[in-house]
N, C-alpha and C positions, 0 to 999 in steps of 0.2 A: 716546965714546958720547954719546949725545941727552942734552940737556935739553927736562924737560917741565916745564910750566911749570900752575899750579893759579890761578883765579881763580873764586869762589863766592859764593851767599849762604850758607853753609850752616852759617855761624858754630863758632863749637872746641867747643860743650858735645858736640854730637853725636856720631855715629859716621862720618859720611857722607866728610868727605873723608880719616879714617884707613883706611874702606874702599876710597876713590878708591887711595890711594898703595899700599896691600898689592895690589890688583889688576894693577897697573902693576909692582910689583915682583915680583909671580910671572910675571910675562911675561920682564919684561928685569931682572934681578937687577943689573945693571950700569949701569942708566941714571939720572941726577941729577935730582933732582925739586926744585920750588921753590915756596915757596908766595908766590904774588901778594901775593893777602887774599880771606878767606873770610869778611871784615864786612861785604861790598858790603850794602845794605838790599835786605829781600824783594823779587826780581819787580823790580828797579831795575834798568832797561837803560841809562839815560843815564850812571847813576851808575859803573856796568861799563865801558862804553865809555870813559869820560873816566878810567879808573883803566888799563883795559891799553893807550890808545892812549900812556898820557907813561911804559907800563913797557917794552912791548914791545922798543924798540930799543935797551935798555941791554941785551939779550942777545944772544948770538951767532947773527950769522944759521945756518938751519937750525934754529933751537929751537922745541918745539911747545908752541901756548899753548892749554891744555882749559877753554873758559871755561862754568861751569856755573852758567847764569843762566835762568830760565823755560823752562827744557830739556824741559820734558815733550813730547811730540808729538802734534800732530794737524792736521787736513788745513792749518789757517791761520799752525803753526808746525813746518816743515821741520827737518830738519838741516845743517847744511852742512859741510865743510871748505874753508877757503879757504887760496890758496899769493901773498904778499903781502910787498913790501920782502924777498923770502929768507925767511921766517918763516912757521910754517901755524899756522892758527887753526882749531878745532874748536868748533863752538857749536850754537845753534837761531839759524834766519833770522828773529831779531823785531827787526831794528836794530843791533844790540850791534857790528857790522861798519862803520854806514855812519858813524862820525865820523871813523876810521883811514883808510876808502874814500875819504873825500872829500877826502884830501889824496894819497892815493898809489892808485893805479891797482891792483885786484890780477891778476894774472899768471893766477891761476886758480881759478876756484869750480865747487866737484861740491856735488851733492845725494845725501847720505848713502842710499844704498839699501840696507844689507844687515841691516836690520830682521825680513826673515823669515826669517834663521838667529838671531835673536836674540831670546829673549822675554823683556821686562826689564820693569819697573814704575819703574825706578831709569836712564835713559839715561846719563848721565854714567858712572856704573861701568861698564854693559854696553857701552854702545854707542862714545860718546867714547874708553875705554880702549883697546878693540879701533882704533878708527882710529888714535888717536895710538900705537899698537905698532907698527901696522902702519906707518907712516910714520918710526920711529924706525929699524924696520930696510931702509931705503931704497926701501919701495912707492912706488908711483906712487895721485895722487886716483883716476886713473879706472878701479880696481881696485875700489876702494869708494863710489863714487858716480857720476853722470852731469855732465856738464858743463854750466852754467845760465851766463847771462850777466849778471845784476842777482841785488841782494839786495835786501830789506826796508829803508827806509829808514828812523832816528827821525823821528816826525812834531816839527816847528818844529827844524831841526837848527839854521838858518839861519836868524839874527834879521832882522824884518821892518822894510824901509827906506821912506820914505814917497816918495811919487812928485816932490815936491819937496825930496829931501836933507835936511830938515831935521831927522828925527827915527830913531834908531834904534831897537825897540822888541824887546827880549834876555829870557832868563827865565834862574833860578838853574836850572843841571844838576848844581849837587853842593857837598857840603859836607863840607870835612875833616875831620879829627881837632880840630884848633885850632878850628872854627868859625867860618873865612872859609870866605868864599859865592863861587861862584864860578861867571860867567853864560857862557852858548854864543856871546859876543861877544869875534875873537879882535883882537892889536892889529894884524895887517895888514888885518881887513875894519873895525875904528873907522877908521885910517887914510886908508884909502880914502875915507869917506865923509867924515872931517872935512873934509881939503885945508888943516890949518893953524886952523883957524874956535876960538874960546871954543864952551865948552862944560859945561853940566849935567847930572849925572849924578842918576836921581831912584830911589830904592828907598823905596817904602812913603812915611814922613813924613822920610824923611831926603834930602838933596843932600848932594854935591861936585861941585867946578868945578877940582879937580885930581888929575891919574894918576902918583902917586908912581913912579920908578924902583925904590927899593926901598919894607920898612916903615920904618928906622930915618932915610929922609931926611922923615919927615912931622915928626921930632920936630929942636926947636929946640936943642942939644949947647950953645948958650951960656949958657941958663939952666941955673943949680946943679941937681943931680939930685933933692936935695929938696925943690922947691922948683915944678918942672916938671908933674909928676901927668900923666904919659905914657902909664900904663898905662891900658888901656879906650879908649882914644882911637880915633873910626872914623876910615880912608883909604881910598884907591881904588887898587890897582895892578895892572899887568900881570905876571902871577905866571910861574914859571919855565917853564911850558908856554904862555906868551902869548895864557890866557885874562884877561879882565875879573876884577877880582876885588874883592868888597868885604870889605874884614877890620877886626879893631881889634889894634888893638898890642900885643903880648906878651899876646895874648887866654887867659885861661882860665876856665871856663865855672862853676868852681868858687870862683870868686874873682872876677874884674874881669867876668865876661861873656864874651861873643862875637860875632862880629856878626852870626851867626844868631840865638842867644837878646837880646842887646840889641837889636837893631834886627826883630824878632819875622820873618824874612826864613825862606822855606823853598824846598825844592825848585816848580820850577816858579812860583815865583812873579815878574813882570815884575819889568822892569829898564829902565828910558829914557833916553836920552842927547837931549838938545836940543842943536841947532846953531844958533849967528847964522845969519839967512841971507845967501847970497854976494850 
């Protein structure tokens, strides 16, 4: 049987995604449901994208993933189903699509039509469940939608390069539970642009001039551990999804800080990298 897969803003106090699953489950009583995360922040597309593009392929291909983010409708935001890497994606066309799109090609996007058998206030329950059913019991997209060839991109997906290489210029797209920051600069497009060169890393009033492999190689293991004062500490690394990432060490926001709350760093805010030049 299908997995389907849950990704929201719609936070656990509500009722909204216990209605999502009992909907789903009066359809296909048989079918595995998962929940992503339903912490994504309100109306936060980059923040959605960057969470189901590094969960998506830890599932079996065929598994449907209902991402319910800005989902209302109206003429400027569409629905979509998209068929991508083996995997369908069910959402609204405002971006949530083009960070996963720009690395892998999708196979096929329909534009959700069957809206006027369907009168909802709530699309995720009404609308998303009926497709992701219908696709769990081996439908075809073009049953429930038309075939488009583009979707919606995020606007700055794509950090901007100067016409002399010398400078990169990234923003924060999201920030974990830990409170590293982490910018839309991945390490094969720094790569590319370095070619080997030193290099500055500038957020806000803070630099680094080094991109740790891990966190724990920032810290010096031959000074005694009492002695070291490790914890708090900001680095730069390229994190398990080989985005940019700025963090601090065994960060907790309750105790030592973050490097969002230390380093006062939010969504969308720039990110620079200076290059010597060649």
């Amino acid at each position: 049987m299908a997995i389907i897969t849950l990704t929201t803003d719609f936070g656990e106090k509500d009722h909204f995604a216990g209605a999502i699953k009992g909907a789903i489950y009066s359809e296909l009583p048989e079918v595995r449901i998962v929940d992503i995360s339903h912490s994504v922040s309100p109306f936060n597309v980059p923040e959605a994208a960057y969470i189901i593009q590094n969960a998506y392929s830890s599932f079996p291909k065929g598994t449907i993933h209902v991402i319910g983010i800005d989902s209302e409708l109206n003429p400027e935001n569409k629905h979509i189903a998209v068929k991508l890497d083996d995997h369908y994606f069910i959402c609204a066309n405002n971006g949530i699509m083009s960070m996963i799109c720009s690395e892998i090609v999708p196979e096929k996007i329909v534009e959700i039509n069957i809206h006027d058998k369907i009168e909802t206030s709530f699309p995720v329950l009404d609308v998303f469940v009926k497709v992701a059913c219908h696709i769990a019991r081996g439908g075809t997209l073009e049953v429930i939608g038309k075939v488009i060839e583009t979707i919606k991109p995020i606007k700055d997906l794509i950090p901007f390069v100067n016409d002399e290489q010398t400078q990169i210029i990234g923003s924060v797209i999201y920030i974990d539970n830990y409170g590293n920051v982490i910018t839309n600069i991945r390490r094969s497009f720094f790569e590319s642009i370095q070619k080997t060169r030193a290099f500055e890393i500038s957020a806000r009033n803070y630099k680094f001039k080094t991109i740790y492999n891990t966190y724990s190689d920032a810290i010096n293991f031959d000074i005694p551990e009492d002695k070291r004062y490790d914890e708090g500490k900001g680095l730069v690394v390229f994190n398990s999804s080989g985005y940019l990432e700025i963090a601090v060490y065994k960060s907790d926001n309750a105790t030592v800080g973050s490097a969002s709350s230390l380093m006062g760093l939010k969504m969308r805010d720039t990110v620079t990298i200076n290059f010597d030049k060649i």
